[in-house]
N, C-alpha and C positions, 0 to 999 in steps of 0.2 A: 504494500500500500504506500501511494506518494502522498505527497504536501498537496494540498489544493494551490494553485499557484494560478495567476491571470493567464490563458491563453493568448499567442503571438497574436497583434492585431490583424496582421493578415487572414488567419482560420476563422473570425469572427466573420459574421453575416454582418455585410455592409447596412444593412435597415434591420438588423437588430436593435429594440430600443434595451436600453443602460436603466437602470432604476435602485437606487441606495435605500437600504429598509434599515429600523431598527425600532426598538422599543425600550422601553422606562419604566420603573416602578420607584415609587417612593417607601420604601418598604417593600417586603415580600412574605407575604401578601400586602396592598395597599393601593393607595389610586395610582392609577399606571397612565400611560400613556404612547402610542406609536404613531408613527411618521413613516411615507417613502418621500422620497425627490428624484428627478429624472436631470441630469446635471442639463443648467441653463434650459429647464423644462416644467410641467406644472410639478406641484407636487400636493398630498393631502396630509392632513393628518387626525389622530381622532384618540380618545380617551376611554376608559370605563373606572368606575368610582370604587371598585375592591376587586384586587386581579393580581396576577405575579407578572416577573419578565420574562420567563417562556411564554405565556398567553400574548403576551404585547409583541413580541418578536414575530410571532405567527400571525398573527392579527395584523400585522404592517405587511408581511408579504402575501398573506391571503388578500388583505383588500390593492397592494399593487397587482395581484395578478388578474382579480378582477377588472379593475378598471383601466387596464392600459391593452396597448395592442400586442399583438404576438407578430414576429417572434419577439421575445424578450428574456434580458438578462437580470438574474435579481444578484445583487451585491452583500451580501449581509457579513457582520462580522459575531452571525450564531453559529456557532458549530450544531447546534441543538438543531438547527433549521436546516444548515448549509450539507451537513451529514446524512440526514435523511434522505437526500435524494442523489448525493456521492455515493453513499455505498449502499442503498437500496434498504433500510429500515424497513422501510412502505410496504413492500413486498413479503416479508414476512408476518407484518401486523394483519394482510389482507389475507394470505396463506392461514393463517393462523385464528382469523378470524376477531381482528381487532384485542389480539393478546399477547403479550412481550413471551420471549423464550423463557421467564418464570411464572409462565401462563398466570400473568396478572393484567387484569385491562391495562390500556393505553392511557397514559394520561392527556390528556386534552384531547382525547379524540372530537369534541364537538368541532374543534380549527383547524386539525389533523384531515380529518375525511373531506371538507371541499376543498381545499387547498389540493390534498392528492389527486383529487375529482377535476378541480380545474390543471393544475397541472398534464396528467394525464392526456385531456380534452384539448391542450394546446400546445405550444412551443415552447417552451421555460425551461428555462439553464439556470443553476444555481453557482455562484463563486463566492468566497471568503476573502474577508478583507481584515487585517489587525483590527483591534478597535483603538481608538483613542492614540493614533499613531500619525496622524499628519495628514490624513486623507482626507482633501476637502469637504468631498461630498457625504462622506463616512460622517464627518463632524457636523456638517447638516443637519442630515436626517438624527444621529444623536439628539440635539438642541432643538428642533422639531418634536420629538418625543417628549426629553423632558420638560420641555414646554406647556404638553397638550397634558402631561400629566401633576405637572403645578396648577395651571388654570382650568383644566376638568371641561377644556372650551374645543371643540374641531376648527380646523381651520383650510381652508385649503387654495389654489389658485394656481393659473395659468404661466407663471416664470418663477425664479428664485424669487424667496423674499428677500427684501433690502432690509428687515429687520428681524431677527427671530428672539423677541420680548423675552427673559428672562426673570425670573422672583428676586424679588430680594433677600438679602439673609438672613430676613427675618422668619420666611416661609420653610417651610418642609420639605426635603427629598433632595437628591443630588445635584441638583442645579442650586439650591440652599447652601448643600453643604462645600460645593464650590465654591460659592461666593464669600465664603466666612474664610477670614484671617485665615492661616498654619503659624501653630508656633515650630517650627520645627527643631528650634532645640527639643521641647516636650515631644516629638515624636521620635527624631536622632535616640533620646534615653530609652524611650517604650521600647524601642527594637531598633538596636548598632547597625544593622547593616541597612535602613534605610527603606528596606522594599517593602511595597506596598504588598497585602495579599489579593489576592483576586477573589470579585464579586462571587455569593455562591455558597451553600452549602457545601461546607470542605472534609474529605473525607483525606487523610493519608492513609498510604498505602505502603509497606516495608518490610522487612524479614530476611531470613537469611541468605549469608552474602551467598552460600554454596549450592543454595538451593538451584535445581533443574527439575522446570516445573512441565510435571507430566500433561498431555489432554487434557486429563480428567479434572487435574488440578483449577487447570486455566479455567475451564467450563464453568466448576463450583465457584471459582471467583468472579465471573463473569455475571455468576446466578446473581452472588450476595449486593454485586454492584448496582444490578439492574434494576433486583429488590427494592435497593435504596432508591435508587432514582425515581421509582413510585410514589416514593414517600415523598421524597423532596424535588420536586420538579428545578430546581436549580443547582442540584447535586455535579460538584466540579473535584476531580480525582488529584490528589496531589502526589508526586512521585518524585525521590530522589535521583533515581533511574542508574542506581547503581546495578550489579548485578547480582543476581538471585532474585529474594523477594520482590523488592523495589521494580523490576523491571517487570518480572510478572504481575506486579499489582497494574503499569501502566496498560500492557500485552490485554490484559483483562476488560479493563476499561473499555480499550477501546472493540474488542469484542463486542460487548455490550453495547457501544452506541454514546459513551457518556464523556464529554471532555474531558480530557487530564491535562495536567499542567508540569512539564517537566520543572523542576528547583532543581538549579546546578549550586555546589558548593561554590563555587570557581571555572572558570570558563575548561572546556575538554578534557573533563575528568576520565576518558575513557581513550587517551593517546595511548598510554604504555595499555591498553589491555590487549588480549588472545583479537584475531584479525577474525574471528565471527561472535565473538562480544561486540568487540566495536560495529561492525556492522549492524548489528539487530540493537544496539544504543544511539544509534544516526540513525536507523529508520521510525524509533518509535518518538524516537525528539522531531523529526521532520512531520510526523502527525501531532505531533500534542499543539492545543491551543492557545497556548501560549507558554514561554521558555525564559525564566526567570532564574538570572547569575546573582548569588548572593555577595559574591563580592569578584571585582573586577581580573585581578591578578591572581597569577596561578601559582600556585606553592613550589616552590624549589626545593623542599626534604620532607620526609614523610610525615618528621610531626607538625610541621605549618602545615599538610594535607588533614593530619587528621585533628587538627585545630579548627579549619574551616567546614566538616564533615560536622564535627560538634557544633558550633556554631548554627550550622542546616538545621541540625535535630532540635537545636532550642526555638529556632525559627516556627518549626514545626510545631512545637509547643503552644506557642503563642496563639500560635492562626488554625489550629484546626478544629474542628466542630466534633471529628469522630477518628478514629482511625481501625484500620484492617492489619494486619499482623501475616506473616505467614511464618513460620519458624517452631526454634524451641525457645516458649517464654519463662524458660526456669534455668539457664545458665547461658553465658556470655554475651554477648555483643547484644542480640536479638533481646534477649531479656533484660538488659538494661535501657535498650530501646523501650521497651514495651511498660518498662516502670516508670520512669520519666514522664510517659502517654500518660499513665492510671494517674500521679499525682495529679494531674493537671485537668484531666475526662471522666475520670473515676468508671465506673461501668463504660462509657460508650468506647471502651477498645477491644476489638474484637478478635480472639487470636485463632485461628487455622494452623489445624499440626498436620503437614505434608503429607506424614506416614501412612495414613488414612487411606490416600489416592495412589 
């Protein structure tokens, strides 16, 4: 599996239309709000008063697919959206009769089945774009969303708007919490290395370094993943992407359909490894949704390596919601990993013993 990357403009359809989607929540759940734009083209946008950012995401490219011509390109920077129709979700949920491979319904099937329905019916290509990464029209339709989901107002028209109105920082939700001050000293102390964590129910995912994980293994993890995704429709996988556990917790993910987010200790942790480690560490970073270096420079002796490795794990600490284990949580590495988790998660870490599979 590759990176979704923009096809050469050449292979594009010269009257293909372009259309950038995205969606907002203030909260999640809370009043939300999405947006398309068609660059230097109309664009709409529109709200609902208690909803998540999966629902909102869907909801901007269900209504551009509606209302614009075919053929057409939808832009989005959801992997949730832009992945279902990459690698064929759709197909199994319809095969399966509207049920995930841990034959649990579909979430949002109400936005899911026309969106499939009009896709299907028409021309629609789907591509991935960063978010929040310098792309004009990416940054549009963002400020479009949270827009429509601070004033709870639709809006819509035939060229760019010359203004996309903003709350103040007095209001609620991400456009709010934009607009207010950083002290960033107080943030520099909360967490040394500075990175932000990404929006999102967070799950890590880790275990041992030696593990090679069978099928069956991948499978049951892929089950527990998907499980979760049920639960949290904004469930985002976080993975060291070392090898053993770590890398089969990312392998997993994306089996199941669910972004993961590679955390590098330090840029190319995986140079000095075996030449098909390193390959299957380059292919599943090249799929992950976004790829976050905790810190810049690369260790030159093994204990400034396993300084920064520490470092990750505390990171880990701070930002995660839950975590997945695969190992043994009763002696060395693995289980001091998985202690550190319990201080901090208490129940929600969940450990998986190999041997089992």
């Amino acid at each position: 599996m590759t990176a979704v990357s923009p096809p050469p403009a050449a292979s594009r359809d010269a009257d293909r239309t372009v259309v950038y989607t995205d969606g907002a929540c203030s909260g999640n759940p809370g009043p939300g709000g999405w947006a398309w734009i068609v660059p230097d083209g109309p664009f709409g946008a529109g709200h609902a008063e208690h909803t998540t950012n999966q629902r909102m995401e869907l909801e901007a490219a269900l209504e551009a697919v509606r209302d614009l011509p075919h053929p057409l390109e939808v832009v989005s920077d959801s992997t949730y959206v832009v992945n279902c129709f990459r690698d064929g979700w759709w197909k199994g949920w319809l095969k399966r009769n509207w049920q995930t491979s841990a034959k649990k319904p579909v979430a949002n099937r109400d936005l899911w089945e026309p969106l499939i329905d009009a896709v299907r019916a028409g021309d629609v290509t789907f591509r991935w774009v960063k978010g929040h990464a310098g792309d004009r029209w990416n940054d549009y339709a963002d400020r479009l969303a949270v827009e429509a989901a601070f004033t709870q107002t639709p809006r819509s028209g035939d060229r760019t708007p010359e203004h996309v109105g903003g709350p103040d920082s007095s209001g609620p939700g991400r456009a709010a919490r934009a607009a207010a001050p950083v002290d960033r000293a107080e943030a520099k102390e909360a967490d040394p290395t500075g990175r932000e964590a990404p929006a999102g129910h967070r799950l890590v995912v880790g275990g041992d370094r030696d593990l090679v994980a069978s099928r069956a293994l991948l499978t049951h993890l892929a089950e527990i993943i998907d499980a979760k995704a049920t639960m949290f429709e904004d469930l985002v996988v976080l993975s060291g992407m070392r090898m053993g556990g770590e890398s089969a917790g990312a392998e997993a993910a994306r089996r199941a359909g669910v972004p993961y987010v590679a955390v590098l200790p330090y840029p190319d942790p995986a140079a000095r490894w075996p030449v098909a480690a390193r390959e299957t560490f380059e292919d599943l970073v090249a799929d992950a949704a976004e790829v976050i270096e905790l810190q810049k420079k690369t260790p030159t002796d093994a204990a400034s390596a396993r300084g920064a490795v520490g470092r990750r794990d505390a990171w880990f600490r701070r930002n995660a919601h839950e975590a997945l284990v695969v190992g043994d949580d009763q002696s060395g590495e693995t289980a001091r990993f998985v202690k550190g988790l319990r201080e901090v998660l208490g129940d929600d870490v969940w450990v998986v013993h190999p041997e089992a599979f």
